[in-house]
N, C-alpha and C positions, 0 to 999 in steps of 0.2 A: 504493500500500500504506500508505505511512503516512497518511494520510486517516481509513483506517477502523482504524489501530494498536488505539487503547481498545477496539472494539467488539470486536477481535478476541482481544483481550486477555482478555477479559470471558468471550466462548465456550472459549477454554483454561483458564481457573483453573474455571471453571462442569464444566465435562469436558462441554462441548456437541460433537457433530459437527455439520459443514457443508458443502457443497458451495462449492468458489471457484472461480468462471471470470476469467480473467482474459486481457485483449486481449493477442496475440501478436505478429500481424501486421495493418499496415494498408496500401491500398493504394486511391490517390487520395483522395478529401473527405471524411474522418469526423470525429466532435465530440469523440471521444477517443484517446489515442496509447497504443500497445506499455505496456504494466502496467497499466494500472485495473483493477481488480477489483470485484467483485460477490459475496457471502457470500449464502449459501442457508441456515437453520437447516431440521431437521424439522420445527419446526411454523410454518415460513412465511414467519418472518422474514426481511427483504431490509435487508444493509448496504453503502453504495455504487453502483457502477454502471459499467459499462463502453459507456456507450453516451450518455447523456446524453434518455436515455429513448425512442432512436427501437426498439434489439429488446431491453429489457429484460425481456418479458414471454415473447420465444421462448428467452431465457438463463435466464429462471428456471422455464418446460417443463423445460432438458435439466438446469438443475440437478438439478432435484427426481428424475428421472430417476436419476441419475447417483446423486444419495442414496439410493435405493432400490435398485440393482446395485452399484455400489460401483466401477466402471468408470468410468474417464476418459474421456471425449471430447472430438474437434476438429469445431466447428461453423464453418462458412463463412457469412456472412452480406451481400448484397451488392445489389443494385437489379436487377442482369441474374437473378439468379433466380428464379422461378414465384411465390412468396410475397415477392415483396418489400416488395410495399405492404400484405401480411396482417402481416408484420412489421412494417412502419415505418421501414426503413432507405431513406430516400428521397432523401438527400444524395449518390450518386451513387459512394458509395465500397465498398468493401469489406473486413471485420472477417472474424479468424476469432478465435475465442475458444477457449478450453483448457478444459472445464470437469470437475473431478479432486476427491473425496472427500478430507477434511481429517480425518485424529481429531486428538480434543484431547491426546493424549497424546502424540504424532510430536514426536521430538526434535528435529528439522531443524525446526519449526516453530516450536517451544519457544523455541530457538537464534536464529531469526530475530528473533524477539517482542522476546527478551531486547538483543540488539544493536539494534535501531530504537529501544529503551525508553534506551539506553545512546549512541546517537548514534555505535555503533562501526560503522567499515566492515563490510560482508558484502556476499557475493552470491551467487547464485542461479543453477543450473543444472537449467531442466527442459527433458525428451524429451518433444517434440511431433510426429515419426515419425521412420523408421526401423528399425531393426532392435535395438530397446530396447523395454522397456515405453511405454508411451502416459503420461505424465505421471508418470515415477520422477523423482526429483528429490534434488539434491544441494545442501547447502547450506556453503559454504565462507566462515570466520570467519580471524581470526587467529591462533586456537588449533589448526586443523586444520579439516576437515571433519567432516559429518554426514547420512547417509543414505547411497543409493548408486542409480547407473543399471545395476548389472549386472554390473560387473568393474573389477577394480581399475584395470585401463589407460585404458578411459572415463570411470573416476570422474579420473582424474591429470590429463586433457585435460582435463575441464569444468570442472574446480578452476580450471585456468591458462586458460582462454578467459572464464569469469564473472570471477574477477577482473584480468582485463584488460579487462574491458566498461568504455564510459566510462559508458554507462546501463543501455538497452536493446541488444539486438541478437539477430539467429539467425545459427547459424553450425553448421556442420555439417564430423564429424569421425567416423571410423573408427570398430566397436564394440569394437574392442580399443585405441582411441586413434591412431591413426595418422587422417593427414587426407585423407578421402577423399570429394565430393561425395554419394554415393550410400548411406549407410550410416545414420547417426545426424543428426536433425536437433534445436538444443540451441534454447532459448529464453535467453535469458541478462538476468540483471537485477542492476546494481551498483547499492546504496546507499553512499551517502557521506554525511557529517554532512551536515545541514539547511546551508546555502549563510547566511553572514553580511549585514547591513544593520549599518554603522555609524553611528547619529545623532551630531553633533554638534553642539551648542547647546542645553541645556534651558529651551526657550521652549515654547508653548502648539502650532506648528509641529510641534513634535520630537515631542509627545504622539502627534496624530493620525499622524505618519508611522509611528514606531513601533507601533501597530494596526493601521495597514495593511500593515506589515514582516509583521507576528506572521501575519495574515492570510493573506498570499499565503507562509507558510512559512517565513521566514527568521528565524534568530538573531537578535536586534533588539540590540545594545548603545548606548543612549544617553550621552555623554560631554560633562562642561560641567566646568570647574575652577573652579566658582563651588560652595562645599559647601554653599550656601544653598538654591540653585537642583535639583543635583544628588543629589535622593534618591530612591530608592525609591516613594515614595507618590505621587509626582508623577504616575509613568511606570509605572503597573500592564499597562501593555500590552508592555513594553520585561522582554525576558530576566535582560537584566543593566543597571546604572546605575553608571557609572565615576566619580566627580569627579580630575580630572588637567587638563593641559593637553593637549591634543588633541593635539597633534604627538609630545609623548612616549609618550602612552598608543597611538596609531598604529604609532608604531618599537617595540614590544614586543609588539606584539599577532600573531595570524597574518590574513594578507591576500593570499587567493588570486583566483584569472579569475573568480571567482562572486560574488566582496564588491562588495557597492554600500556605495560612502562616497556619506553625504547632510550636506553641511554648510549647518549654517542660520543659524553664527553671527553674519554679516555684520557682525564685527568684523576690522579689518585683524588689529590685534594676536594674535587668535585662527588665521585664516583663513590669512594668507600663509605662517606656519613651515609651517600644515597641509597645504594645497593642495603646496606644495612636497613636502614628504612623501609626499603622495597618489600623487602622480605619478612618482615613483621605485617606485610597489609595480604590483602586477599587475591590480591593481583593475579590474574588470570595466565599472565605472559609477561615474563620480564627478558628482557635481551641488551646484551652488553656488550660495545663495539669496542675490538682491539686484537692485537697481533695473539698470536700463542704465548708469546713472552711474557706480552701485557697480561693474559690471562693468568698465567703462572704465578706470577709477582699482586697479582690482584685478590687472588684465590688466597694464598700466606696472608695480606693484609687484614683480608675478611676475618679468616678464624683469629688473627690475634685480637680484632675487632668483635669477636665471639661467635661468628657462623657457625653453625652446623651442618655434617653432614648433609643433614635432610634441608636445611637451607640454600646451599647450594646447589643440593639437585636442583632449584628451583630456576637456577642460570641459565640463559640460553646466550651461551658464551665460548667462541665467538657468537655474533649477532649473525641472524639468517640463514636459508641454507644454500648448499654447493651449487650455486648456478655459474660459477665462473666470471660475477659480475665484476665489474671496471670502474665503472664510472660510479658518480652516484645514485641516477635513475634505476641504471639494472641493480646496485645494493639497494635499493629500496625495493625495488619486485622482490628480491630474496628475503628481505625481514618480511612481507608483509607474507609471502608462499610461506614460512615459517608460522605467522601466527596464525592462520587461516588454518594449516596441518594441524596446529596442539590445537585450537580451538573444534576442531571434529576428528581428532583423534587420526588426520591422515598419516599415509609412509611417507611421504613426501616423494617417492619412487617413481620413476615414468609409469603410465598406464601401457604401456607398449610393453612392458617387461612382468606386470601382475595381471591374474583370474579376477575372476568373480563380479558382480556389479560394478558400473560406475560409477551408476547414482543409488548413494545408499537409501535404507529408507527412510523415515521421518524417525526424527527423533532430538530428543535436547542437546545442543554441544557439549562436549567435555569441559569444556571452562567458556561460559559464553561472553 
């Protein structure tokens, strides 16, 4: 969803209507997981995608569909079916997609827009069967809720089951709320603010990291206690630019299982209060740039610093993995193929050289 925020942004202040299908359920090898979306405008427009283009063309039939009736529907999509290669879905998995009429004026959508614009938690409670409407939806903020599945008791239960979601998930509950396998089946999707990247070091490094932070989603805070070094114009790619010493600006900041700390400063004086820091917070990925040498000489500092063992392991040190990189761009695709691998548990391996799926199935990352 947030991918295509602006575009969708754009179709509610416009007072456009849309059709939005959006993946629900997957099951074995697809190119995308539970929430992608795909926007349908009346006159043809396509924003997004739920597919990575293998049944984009049979999603935007039932949009268009669906925008002409005004009726939701659930499409299954899958390689054992009769058209599956008139489709396209030839990765051997199976999608079913939701695909449900949008006005621009729906306040639960409005609600949604404005909290994603806002970085506030929300989440999302849609009927995809059951003994509910086919695609009624509830949208539950910090202020309360907005819309409704049909009854006040359903609408209580979906509130507490979306925001208990840690992302995606289905789960299925009573139509008066009570939990009962055979009744209501809920689609559920929690937002959380965009997940943090700490840089630390304002070096020519830190730049390109930071673009590929912004890149792949993440809050980018760049941090150097050099106020020479550390400004703004430097780092157009970077959210925020701290100048601090990194170890204090670290103990004040928030730092949850999603933050990737990247330090580049490969200064002890900077490095060792940091890393020590680092490692006392929850930090999902920590990675530390420097020679073998540097690593060696760093590692002794630590434990006199008091590391542990199991601290350590926590090092992704050197920073990134083996791509052969040079410059600083391609070490920046290497830190970031590095946290992307610990963050879902990859080998980091060529797919040319391993078995088995390539898109795994849904599931929570290993440190998200």
């Amino acid at each position: 969803m947030r991918e295509v925020l602006p575009q969708l942004r754009e179709l509610a202040a416009a007072g456009t209507p849309f059709a939005l299908a959006t993946v629900v359920t997957v099951r074995g090898s697809a190119p995308r997981q539970p929430g992608a979306v795909m926007a349908v405008t009346p006159d043809g427009r396509v924003i997004g995608s739920v597919s990575g283009g293998c049944v984009e063309g049979a999603v935007y039939e039932a949009a268009t569909e669906v925008l002409a009736t005004g009726q939701a529907r659930l499409h299954t999509y899958g390689i054992a079916d009769e058209d599956a290669f008139a489709v396209g879905l030839t990765c051997g998995g199976t999608l079913e997609v939701l695909v449900r009429a949008q006005g621009p004026h729906d306040a639960g959508l409005n609600r949604l827009l404005d909290c994603l614009d806002r970085d506030e938690p929300v989440a999302v409670a849609t009927v995809i069967g059951g003994a509910a409407p086919l695609g009624a939806q509830l949208v539950a903020t910090q202020d309360g809720t907005h819309g409704s599945l049909g009854n006040p008791g359903l609408d209580r239960a979906a509130a507490d089951e979306a925001r208990g979601a840690l992302s995606t998930a289905v789960r299925h509950v009573g139509a008066e709320g009570r939990r009962r396998m055979d009744e209501v089946t809920l689609f559920l999707q929690s937002f959380r603010p965009p997940a943090r990247m700490l840089v630390f070091g304002a070096i020519d490094h830190a730049a390109a990291t930071a673009r590929m932070g912004a890149f792949l989603g993440y809050r980018v805070t760049v941090c150097d206690a050099r106020p020479v070094f550390a400004t703004p114009e430097r780092f157009p790619g970077a959210d925020e630019v701290v100048c601090a010493w990194p170890h204090e600006y670290l103990a004040r900041t928030d730092v949850d299982e999603r933050t990737a700390v990247c330090v580049l400063t490969h200064d002890p004086k900077f490095d060792i209060p940091l890393l020590l820091a680092a490692m006392r917070t929850r930090a999902g990925y920590i990675g530390v740039m420097g020679s073998r040498r540097t690593h060696d000489d760093r590692t002794r500092r630590l434990r006199e610093g008091g590391a542990t063992d199991a601290d350590l392991s926590r090092l992704r040190s050197p920073i990134g993995l083996d791509l052969g990189a040079r410059t600083p761009e391609e070490t920046a695709v290497s830190i970031a193929a590095e946290i992307i691998a610990t963050r879902w548990d990859g080998t980091g391996r060529p797919l040319t050289y391993s078995t088995g799926d390539i898109h795994r199935g849904t599931r929570e990352p290993a440190t998200p």
